[in-house]
C-alpha positions in Angstrom: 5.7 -9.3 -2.5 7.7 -7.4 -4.4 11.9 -7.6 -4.4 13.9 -4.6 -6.1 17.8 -4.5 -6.6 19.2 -1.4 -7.9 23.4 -1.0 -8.5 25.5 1.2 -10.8 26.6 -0.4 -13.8 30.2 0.2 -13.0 29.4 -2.5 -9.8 28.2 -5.4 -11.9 30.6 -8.5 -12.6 31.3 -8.3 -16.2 28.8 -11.7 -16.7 25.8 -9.9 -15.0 26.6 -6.3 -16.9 26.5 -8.9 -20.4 22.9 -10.0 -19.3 21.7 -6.9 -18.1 22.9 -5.1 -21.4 21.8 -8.7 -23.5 17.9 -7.7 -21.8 18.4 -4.4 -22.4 19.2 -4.8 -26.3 22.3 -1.5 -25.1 25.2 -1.0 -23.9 25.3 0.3 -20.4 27.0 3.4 -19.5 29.3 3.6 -16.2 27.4 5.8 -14.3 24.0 4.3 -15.4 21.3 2.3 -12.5 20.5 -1.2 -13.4 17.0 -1.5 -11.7 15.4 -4.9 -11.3 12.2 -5.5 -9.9 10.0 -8.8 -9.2 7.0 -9.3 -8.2 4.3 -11.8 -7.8 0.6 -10.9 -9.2 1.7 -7.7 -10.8 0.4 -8.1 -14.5 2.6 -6.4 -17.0 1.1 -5.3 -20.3 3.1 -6.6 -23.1 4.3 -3.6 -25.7 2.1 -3.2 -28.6 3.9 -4.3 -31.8 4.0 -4.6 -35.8 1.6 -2.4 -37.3 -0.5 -1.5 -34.3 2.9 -0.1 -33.0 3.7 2.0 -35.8 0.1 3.2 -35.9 0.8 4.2 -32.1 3.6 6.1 -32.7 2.2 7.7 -35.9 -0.4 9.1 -34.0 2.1 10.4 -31.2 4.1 11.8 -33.7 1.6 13.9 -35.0 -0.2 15.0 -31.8 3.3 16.7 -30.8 3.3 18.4 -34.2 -0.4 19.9 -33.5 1.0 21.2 -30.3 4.9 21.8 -31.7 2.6 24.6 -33.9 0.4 25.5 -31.2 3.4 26.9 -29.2 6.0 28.1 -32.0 5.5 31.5 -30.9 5.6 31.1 -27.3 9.7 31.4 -26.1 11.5 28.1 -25.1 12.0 29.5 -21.5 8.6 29.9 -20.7 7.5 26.7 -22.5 10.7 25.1 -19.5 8.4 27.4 -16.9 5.1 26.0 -17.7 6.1 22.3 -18.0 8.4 23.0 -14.7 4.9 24.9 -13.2 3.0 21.9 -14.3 5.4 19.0 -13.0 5.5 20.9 -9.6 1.3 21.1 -9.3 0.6 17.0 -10.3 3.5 16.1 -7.7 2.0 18.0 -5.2 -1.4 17.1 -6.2 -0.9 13.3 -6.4 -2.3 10.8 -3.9 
C-alpha cells in the first residue's frame, strides 16, 4: 500500500521544512510542493554514480548536441509546436 502527503512549503513547521530541505540537499521555495510518498514492495533504483554517472551524462550531453544541430534551422516556435504536438499525442495515447 502506498501513503502520499503532499503540502506547500510555506505550510511546513520550520523543523519539518529543515528535514525536507536537509533530504533535499536545497532550499525550498514558498510556493514549492513537498511530495512524500511510501510504499511497501516498490523497488527504487538507486542513481548511478562516480564515473558511470559522468559517462551517463556525457553521453546525454552529446545526444542533445546531435539534435541541438539537427534543428538550428528550424524556428524556436515551431520546435514549442512540435514538442507541444508531441506531448499532446503520448498523453492521449498512453494506457
Amino acid at each position: 500500500m502506498q501513503k502520499t502527503a503532499a503540502h506547500y512549503a510555506r505550510d511546513l513547521s520550520p523543523e519539518l521544512r529543515r528535514a525536507a530541505e536537509a533530504l533535499l540537499g536545497q532550499a525550498l521555495d514558498e510556493d514549492e510542493t513537498v511530495t512524500l510518498r511510501a510504499s511497501k514492495g516498490f523497488i527504487v533504483k538507486e542513481a548511478t554514480a562516480g564515473k558511470a554517472r559522468d559517462e551517463a551524462f556525457q553521453q546525454l550531453f552529446e545526444q542533445m548536441d546531435k539534435i541541438s544541430e539537427r534543428v538550428k534551422e528550424v524556428p524556436e516556435e515551431e520546435l514549442n509546436e512540435l514538442i507541444d504536438e508531441a506531448v499532446a499525442h503520448v498523453r492521449s495515447h498512453h494506457e
